[in-house]
N, C-alpha and C positions, 0 to 999 in steps of 0.2 A: 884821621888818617893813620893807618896802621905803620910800622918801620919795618922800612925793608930787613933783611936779613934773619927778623925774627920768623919763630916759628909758631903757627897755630894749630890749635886739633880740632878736630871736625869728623867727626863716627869714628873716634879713636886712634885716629891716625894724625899724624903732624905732616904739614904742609909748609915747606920754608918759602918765606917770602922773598922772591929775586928781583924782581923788578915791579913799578909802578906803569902797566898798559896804558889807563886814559883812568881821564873822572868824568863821568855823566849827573847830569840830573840827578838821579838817584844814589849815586856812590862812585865807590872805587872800585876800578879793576885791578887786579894785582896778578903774578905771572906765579905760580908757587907751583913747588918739585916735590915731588914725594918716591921714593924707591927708582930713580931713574924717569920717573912719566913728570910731562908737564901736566898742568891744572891750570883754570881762573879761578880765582878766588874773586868775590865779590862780597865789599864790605858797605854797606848803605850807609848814606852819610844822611845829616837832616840839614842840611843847609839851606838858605830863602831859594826861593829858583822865581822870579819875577813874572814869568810865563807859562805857567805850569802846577796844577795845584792839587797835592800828593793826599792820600788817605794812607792807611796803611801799607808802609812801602814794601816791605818784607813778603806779607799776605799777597798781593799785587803780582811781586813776581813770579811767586809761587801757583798764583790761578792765571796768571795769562802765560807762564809756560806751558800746563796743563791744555789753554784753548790752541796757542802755535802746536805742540806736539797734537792735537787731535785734529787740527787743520791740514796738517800734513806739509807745516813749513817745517825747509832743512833748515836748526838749530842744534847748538850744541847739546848733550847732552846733561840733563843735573845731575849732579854723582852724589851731590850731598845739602843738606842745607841745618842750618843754625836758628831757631826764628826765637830764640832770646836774644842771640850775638846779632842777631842781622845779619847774616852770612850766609851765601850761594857757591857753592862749589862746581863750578863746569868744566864740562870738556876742552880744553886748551887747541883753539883752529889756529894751526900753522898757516899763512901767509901773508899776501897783501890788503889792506883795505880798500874801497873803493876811493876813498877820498888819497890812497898813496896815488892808486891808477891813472886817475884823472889829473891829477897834477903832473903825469909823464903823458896824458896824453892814450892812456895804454887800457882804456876799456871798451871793452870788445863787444859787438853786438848780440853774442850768446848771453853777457851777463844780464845787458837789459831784457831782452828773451827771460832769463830766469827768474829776474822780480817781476817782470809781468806774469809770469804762470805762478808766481807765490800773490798775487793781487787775484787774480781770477779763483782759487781757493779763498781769498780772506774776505775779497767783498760781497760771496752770498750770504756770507756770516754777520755780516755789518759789521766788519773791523777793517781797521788801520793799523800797521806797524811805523815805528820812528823809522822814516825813508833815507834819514841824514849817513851821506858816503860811508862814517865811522864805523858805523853799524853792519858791516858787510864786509867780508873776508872770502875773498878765494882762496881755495886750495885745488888742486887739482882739474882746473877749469870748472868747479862746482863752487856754486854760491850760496853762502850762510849766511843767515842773518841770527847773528851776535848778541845783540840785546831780546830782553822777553818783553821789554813792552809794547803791549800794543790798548787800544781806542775802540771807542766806538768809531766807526766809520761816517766822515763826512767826506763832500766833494774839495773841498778848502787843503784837508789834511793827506790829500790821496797822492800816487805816487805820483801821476798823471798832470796835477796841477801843482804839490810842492816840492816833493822826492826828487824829479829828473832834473830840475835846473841846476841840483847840486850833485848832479854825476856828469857834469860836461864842464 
């Protein structure tokens, strides 16, 4: 786990660490500012995960952003990456998750509309993305999905049978 308030460089530039986002599977997210813009910073952690069984974490993220960006799911953007440090640099989506939403009760049936038209792209592909609420930020009545991992696609892991019972 990196400290807050320090600062890291990443394509020459320092990104100050403000806050701790979330920790997944794979690492940490961190909130980090550079020249007035926000950023994620993404620091991969290697810790057991019981459920889940990692190869090359870094490599990983780096080619299943490449297949989401070529699929045509709205994701943040990479600004930068680190693959000695283990480090992702992305575009910082201002707003709510879906897992805040659904705890007030507050998602809307556009958003499910939106992950099923990001499913209808992923599964000619034979992929799955992680369906889990966290994963998912509106901004502007537009839905992103946050994380780059994604699967091969099964019926088990699909939004259809695991995704949706944890948006309601």
């Amino acid at each position: 786990m990196l400290e807050l308030n320090s600062c890291i460089s990443l394509s020459d530039k320092d990104y100050q660490l403000e806050k701790l986002l979330g920790k997944g599977k794979g690492g940490y997210s961190y909130l980090a500012s550079c020249g007035g813009s926000f950023f994620v910073l993404k620091q991969i952690h290697h810790e057991p995960c019981s459920y889940y069984q990692f190869g090359n974490k870094i490599m990983a993220e780096l080619n299943d952003y490449e297949r989401l960006k070529n699929a045509g799911i709205r994701i943040p953007l990479m600004i930068a990456h680190d693959v000695q440090n283990e480090r992702i640099l992305k575009e910082y989506i201002d707003g709510s998750t879906i897992e805040q939403l659904a705890k007030e009760n507050l998602v809307k049936p556009e958003y499910i509309a939106q992950v099923e038209e990001m499913c209808r792209k992923l599964y000619p592909l034979h992929l799955n993305i992680d369906y889990y609420p966290t994963n998912f930020i509106v901004q502007n009545g537009l839905l992103y999905y946050i994380d780059y991992e994604c699967n091969e696609y099964s019926d088990e892991w699909n939004f259809e049978n695991w995704g949706k019972k944890y948006w309601s």
